[in-house]
C-alpha positions as CSV (number, residue, x, y, z in Angstrom):
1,X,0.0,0.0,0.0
2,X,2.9,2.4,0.8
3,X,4.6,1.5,-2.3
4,X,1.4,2.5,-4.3
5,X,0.9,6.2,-2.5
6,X,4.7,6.7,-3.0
7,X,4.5,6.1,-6.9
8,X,0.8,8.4,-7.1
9,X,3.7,11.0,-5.4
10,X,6.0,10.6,-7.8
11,X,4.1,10.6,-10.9
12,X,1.9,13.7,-9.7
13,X,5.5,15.3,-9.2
14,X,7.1,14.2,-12.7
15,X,3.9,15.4,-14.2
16,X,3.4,18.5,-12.5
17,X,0.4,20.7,-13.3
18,X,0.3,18.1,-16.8
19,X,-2.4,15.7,-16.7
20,X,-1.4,12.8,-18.5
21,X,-4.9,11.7,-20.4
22,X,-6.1,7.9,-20.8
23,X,-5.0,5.9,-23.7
24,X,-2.4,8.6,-25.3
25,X,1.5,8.2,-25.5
26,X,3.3,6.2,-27.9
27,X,2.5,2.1,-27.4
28,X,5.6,-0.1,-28.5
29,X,5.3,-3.9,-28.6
30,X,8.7,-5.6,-27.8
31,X,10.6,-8.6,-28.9
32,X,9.8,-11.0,-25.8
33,X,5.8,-9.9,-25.8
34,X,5.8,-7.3,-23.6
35,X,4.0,-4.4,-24.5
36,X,4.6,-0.6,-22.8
37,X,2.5,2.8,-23.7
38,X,4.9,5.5,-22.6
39,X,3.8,9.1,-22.1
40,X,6.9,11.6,-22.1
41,X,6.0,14.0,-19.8
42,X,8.8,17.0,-18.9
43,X,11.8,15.7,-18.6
44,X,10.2,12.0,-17.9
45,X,8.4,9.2,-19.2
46,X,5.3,7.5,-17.7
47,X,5.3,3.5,-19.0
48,X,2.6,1.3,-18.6
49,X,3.9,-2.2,-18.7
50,X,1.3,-4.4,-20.6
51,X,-1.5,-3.0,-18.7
52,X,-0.5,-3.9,-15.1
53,X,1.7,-2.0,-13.7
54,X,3.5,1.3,-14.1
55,X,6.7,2.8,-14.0
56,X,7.7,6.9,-13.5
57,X,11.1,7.1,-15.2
58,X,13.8,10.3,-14.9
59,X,15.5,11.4,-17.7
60,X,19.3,11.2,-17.3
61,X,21.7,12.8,-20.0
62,X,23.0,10.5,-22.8
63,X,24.9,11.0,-26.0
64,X,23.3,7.9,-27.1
65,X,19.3,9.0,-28.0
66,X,17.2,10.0,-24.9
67,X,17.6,7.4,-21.3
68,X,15.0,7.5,-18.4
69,X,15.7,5.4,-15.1
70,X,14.4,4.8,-12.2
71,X,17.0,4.2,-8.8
72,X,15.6,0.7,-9.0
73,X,17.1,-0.2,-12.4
74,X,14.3,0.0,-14.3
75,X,15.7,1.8,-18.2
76,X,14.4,2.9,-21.6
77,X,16.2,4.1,-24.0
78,X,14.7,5.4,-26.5
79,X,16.1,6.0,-30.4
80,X,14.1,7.3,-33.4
81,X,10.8,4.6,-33.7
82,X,12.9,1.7,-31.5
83,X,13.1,1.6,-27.6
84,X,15.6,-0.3,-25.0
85,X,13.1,-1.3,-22.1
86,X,15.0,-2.9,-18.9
87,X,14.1,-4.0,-16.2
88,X,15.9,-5.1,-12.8
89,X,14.4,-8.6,-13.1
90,X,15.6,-9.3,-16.2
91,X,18.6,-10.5,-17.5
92,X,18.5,-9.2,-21.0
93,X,17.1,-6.1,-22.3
94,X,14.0,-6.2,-25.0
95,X,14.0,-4.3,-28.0
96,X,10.9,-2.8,-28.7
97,X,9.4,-1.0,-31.9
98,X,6.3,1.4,-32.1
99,X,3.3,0.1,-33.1
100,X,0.2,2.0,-34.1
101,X,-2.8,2.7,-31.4
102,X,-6.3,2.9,-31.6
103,X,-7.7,5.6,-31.3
């Protein structure tokens, strides 16, 4: 429960006065099966991991295309049409590509 008020904080603050709407942001569908919608908000990115959970990422400078990170080890990295999603759990990271949503 604590863990779920802490991450309302932290997106209200990444946000700011910006209300991120439903069903907006850039969906991608990557090469294991997992799929993210990620709304770049500021100088962060909100991703919704296939629907169940959701991650409030930093960005952090790069000379290598735009990185956000969590301090948990959670990382995208994103390039042109093609993100890097990483997780903590995994061993490998996933290349992901955009695909088109719904509207």
């Amino acid at each position: 429960m604590t863990k779920t008020i802490l991450m309302a904080a932290v997106m209200i603050t990444v946000a700011g006065c910006t209300s991120v709407p439903r069903n907006t942001g850039t969906s991608y569908v990557c090469d294991r099966g997992t799929k993210l919608k990620v709304d770049y908000v500021g100088d962060g990115a909100i991703v919704r991991i296939s629907g169940r959970q959701t991650a409030v990422l930093r960005q952090t400078s790069s000379s290598r295309g735009e990185i956000y990170e969590n301090k948990v080890g959670v990382r995208l990295q994103r390039s042109g049409n093609t993100v890097i999603w990483n997780t903590a759990a995994r061993s490998a990271p996933e290349q992901c590509r955009v695909v088109n949503t719904p509207l």
